[in-house]
C-alpha positions as CSV (number, residue, x, y, z in Angstrom):
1,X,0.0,0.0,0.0
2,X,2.8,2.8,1.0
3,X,4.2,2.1,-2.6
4,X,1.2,2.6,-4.5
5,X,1.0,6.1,-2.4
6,X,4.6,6.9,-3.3
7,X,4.0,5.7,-7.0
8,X,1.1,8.4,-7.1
9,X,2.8,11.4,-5.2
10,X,5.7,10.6,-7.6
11,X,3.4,10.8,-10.7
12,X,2.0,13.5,-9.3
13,X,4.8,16.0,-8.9
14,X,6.4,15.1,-12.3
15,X,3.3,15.9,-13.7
16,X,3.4,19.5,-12.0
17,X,6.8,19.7,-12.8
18,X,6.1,19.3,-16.6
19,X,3.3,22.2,-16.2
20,X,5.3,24.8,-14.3
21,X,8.1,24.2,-16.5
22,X,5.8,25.0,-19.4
23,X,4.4,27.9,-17.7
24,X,7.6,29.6,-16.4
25,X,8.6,29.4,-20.3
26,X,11.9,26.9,-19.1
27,X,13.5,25.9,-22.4
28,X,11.5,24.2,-24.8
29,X,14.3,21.6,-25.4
30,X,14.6,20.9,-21.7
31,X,10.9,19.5,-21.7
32,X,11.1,17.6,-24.6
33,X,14.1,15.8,-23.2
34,X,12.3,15.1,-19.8
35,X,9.2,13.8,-21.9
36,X,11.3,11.1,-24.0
37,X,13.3,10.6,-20.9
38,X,16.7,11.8,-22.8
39,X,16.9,9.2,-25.5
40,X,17.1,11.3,-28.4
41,X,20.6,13.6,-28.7
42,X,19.9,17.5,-29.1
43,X,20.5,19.0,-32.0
44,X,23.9,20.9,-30.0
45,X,25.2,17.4,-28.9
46,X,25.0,16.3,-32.5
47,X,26.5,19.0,-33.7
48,X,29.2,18.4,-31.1
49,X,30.0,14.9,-32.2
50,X,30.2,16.0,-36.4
51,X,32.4,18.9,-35.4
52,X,30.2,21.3,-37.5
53,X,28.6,24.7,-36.6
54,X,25.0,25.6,-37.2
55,X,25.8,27.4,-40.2
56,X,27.9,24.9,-41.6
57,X,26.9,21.7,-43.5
58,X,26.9,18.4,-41.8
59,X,27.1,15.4,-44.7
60,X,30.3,15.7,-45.7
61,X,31.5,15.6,-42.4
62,X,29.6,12.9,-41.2
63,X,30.1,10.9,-44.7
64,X,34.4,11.2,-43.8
65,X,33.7,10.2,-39.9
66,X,31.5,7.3,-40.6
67,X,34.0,5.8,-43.0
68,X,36.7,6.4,-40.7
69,X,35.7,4.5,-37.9
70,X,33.8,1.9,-40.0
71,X,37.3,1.0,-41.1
72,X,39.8,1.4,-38.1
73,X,37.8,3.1,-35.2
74,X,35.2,1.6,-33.1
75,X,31.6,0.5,-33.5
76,X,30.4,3.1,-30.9
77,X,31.6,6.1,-32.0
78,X,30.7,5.3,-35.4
79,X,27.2,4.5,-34.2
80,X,27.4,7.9,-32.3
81,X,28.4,9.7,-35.3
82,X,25.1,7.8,-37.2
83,X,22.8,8.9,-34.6
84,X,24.0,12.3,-34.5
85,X,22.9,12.5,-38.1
86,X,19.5,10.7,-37.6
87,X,19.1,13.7,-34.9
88,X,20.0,16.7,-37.6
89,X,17.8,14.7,-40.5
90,X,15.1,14.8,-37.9
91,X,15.7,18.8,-36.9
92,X,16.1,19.9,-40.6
93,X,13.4,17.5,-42.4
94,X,10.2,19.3,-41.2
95,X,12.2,23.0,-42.4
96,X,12.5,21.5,-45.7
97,X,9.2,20.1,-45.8
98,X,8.0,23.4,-44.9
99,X,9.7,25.3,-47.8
100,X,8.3,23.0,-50.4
């Protein structure tokens, strides 16, 4: 019985959390991240792992990274480097769609 109690308070306050958060205008990002309990990289971290800037394009770098380390570097980084472009396909997909 006292875990059901604590299951619900739990619930409870994460839920309020997730609405003051949206109230107080915290970063949009932040919430997302707490909603899809941190699964998905941000588009920053992504950026991080290509090396590339927001103005810069990323396939070319990610093209010469992932062939790098599917030869002589390791399978986690070079699953790191895929996800990080699954994350910026993801960003700039719906901006392209938009255009069209």
């Amino acid at each position: 019985m006292g875990s059901g109690v604590m299951l619900r308070a739990f619930a409870q306050a994460y839920r309020q959390a997730l609405a003051n958060a949206s109230k107080n205008g915290v970063a949009q990002e932040a919430v997302q991240n707490i909603k899809r309990g941190s699964k998905m990289m941000t588009e920053a971290e992504a950026r991080q792992i290509l090396g590339v800037s927001e103005n810069m394009t990323w396939e070319e770098k990610y093209d010469t990274l992932f062939e790098r380390n599917a030869k002589s570097g390791s399978f986690y980084l070079q699953s790191k480097v895929h996800r990080a472009k699954e994350c910026l396909e993801s960003v700039h997909q719906p901006k392209m769609q938009d255009k069209s």
